[in-house]
N, C-alpha and C positions, 0 to 999 in steps of 0.2 A: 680539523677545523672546530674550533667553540661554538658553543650554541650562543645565537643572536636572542636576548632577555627580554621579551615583554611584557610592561605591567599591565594589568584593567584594575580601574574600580570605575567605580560610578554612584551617581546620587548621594554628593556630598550632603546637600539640604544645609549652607554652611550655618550653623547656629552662631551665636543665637541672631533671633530675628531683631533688627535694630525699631525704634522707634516711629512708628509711621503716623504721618498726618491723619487727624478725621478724613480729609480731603478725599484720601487717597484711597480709604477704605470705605468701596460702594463695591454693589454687586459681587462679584466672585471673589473677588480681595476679601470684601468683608467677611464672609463665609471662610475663608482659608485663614484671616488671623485667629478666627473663633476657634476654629478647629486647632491650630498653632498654640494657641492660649492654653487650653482645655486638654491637650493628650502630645500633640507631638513636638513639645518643646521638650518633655520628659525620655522621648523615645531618641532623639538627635542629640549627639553629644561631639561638644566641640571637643574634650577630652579624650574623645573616645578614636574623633577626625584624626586626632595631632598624635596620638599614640600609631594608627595607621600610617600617616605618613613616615613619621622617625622608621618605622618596622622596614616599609618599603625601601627608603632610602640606605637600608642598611644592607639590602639583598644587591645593594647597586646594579639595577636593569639599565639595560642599554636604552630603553625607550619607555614614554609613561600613555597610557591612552583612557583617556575622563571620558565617561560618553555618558554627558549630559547630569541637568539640577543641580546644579552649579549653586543657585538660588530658589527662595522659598515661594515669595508673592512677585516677584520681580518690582520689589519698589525699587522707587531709585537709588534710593541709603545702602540698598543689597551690594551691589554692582563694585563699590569702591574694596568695600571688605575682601569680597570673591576674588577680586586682581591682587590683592598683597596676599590671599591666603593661594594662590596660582603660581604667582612669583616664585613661593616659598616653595613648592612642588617640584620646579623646574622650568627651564628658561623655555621660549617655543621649539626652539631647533629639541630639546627634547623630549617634550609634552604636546601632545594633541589633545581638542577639545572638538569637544558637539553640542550642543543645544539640545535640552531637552523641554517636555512640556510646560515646565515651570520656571522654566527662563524667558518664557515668551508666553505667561501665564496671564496676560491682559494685552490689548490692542496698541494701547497708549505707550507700553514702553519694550515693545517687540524689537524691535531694530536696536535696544539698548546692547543686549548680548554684541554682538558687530565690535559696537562701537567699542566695550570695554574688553572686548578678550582678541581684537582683529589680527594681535602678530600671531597669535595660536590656531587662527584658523584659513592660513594664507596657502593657496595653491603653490606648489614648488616654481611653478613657470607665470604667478600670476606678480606683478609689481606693487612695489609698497602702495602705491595711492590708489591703486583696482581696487574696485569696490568686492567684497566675499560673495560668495558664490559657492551653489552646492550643485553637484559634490566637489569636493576638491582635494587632490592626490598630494599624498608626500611620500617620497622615497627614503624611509630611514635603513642604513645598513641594507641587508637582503628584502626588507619589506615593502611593499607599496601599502601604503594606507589610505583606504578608499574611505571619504567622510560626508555622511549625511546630516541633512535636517527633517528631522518630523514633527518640530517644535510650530504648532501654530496656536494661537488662541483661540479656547473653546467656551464656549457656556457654563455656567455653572453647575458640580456635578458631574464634568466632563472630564476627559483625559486621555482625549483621542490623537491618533498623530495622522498627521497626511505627508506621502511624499510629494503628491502633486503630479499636472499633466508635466511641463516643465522640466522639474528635476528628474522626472524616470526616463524622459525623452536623453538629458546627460547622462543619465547613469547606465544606459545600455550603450551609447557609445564610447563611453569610457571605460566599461564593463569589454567590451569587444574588441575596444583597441590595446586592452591590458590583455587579454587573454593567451597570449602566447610567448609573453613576456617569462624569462626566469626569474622571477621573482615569488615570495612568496604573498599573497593576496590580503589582505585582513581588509573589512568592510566594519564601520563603524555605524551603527544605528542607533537613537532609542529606547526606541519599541520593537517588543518581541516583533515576531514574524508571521506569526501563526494568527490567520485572519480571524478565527475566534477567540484569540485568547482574551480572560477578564470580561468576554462579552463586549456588548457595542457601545460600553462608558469608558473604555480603559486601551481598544484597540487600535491597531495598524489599519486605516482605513483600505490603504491599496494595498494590503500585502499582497494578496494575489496578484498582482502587475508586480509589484518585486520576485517574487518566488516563479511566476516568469522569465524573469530576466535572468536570474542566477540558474534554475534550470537549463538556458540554455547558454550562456557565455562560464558559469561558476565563479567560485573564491575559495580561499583555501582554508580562511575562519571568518567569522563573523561575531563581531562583540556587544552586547548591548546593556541598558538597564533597564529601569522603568521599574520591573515589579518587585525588587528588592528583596528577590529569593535568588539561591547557588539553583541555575536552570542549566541544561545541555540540551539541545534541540538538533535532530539531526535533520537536513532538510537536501532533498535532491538537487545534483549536479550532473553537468555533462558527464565528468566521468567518475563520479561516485558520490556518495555523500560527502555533506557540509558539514563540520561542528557549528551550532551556534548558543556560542554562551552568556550566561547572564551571572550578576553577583549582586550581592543583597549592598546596601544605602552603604556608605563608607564611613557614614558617623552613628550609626543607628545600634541600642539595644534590645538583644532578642525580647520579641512583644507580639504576643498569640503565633502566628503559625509563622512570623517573619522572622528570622536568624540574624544574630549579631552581625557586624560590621565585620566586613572579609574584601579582599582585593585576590586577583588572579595572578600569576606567571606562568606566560608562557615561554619554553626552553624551544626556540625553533633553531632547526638543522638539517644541512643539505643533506640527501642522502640518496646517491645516484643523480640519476634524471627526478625523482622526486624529494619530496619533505620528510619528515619526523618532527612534531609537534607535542611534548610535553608539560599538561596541563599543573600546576601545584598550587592549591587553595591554600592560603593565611587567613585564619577567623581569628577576631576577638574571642575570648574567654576571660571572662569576669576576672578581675584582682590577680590575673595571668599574663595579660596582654597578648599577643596573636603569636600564635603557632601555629603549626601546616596541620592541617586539616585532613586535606590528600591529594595524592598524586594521579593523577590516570595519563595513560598515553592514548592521548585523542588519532595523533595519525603519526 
């Protein structure tokens, strides 16, 4: 049997940032174009996006998984760009997406994500005109893909994620009604896991309510972003440990302790009653474009 190919990246950040009204920038906006202006327009490179993608599309994986930052302020001008540079990625039957904090990076246009990326984040059993809903399951090949949102709007300064009472109340019965399923599990989040990580401006509010749940029902990986480093977190399961990995921004040049723009593969494969899961990092390298990095055999 062939190994079933999946991609991660995450935290496109898609540059550049389009034009925004005065209007538009008050409060947390305004602060995030200054900072935009000033340092991470330089750090985010559409060049750097589009070289990752062509690399990836050339490993042809069987499946692609964005988890989350799609978008920079979440203006409205963002949204139209993210759906034709989406498109260009792959269609939804092959692409899943998640929201991350800065897709829902103000009040006012929260509910935009939904609206502009809906066929990419449709429950396999839920109908075209149901409204989105987390988590919500897709069966690609041997995988179930379990997908979350931590995406809420926070203060300024902030960059906290919540699963909510709500969504963790689905996610353990989702979590429990997959549990004995032959499939292999992948959990899309975010934000790391680890209820301190980044401290309390950058963290998983409930992780401990998640890291619950997976203690006691499991998954077989777990993929996220947020903090735009290559992370591996190994975190307890019913029946043994979780990988949970992370990958540094998809358009981003190495900048103090954060690492170029890199995307993951995972090689998954039956093996008996269980898995084999091999990990293979693609990083950018300057005037090189992306080569494997490395390989490790997670399970």
């Amino acid at each position: 049997m062939s190994a079933y190919v999946l991609a991660h990246l995450s935290d496109p950040h898609l540059p550049p940032l389009p034009a925004a009204l005065l209007r538009e920038l008050v409060g947390k906006r305004a602060l995030g174009y200054l900072n935009w202006r000033r340092n991470r327009h330089l750090i985010h490179r559409r060049d750097v996006l589009d070289q990752l993608v062509a690399d990836l599309h050339a490993q042809q994986p069987d499946h692609i998984a964005i988890t989350g930052d799609l978008v920079n302020l979440a203006l409205p001008a963002e949204f139209a760009p993210a759906r034709r540079w989406l498109d260009g990625v792959g269609p939804p039957e092959r692409v899943t997406i998640i929201p991350g904090n800065h897709d829902a990076y103000v009040r006012a246009t929260r509910r935009r994500f939904a609206q502009a990326f809906g066929d990419f984040l449709r429950d396999d059993d839920a109908g075209a005109s149901d409204a989105i809903t987390y988590p919500f399951v897709q069966r690609r090949g041997p995988l179930t893909l379990i997908a979350t949102s931590t995406a809420v709007p926070t203060a300024p300064f902030m960059a906290t994620g919540r699963l909510g009472a709500a969504q963790l109340a689905a996610l353990d019965h989702v979590l429990g009604a997959r549990a004995a399923e032959p499939t292999f599990r992948v959990l899309l989040i975010h934000h790391p896991l680890r209820p301190e990580h980044h401290g309390r401006f950058k963290r998983l509010t409930d992780a401990d309510a998640l890291l619950g749940l997976l203690k006691r029902h499991g998954v077989d990986l777990i993929l996220h972003g947020h903090d735009h480093v290559h992370s591996t977190m190994w975190l307890e399961g019913p029946r043994g440990r979780i990988p949970a990995i992370g990958v540094p921004s998809a358009s981003a040049v190495a900048h103090g302790h954060h690492p170029a723009a890199a995307y993951n593969l995972f090689r998954i494969m039956r093996d008996g009653e269980g898995w084999r899961c091999e990990q293979n990092v693609r990083g950018f390298i300057e005037s090189k474009g992306f080569r494997d990095i490395r390989r490790v055999m997670l399970i």
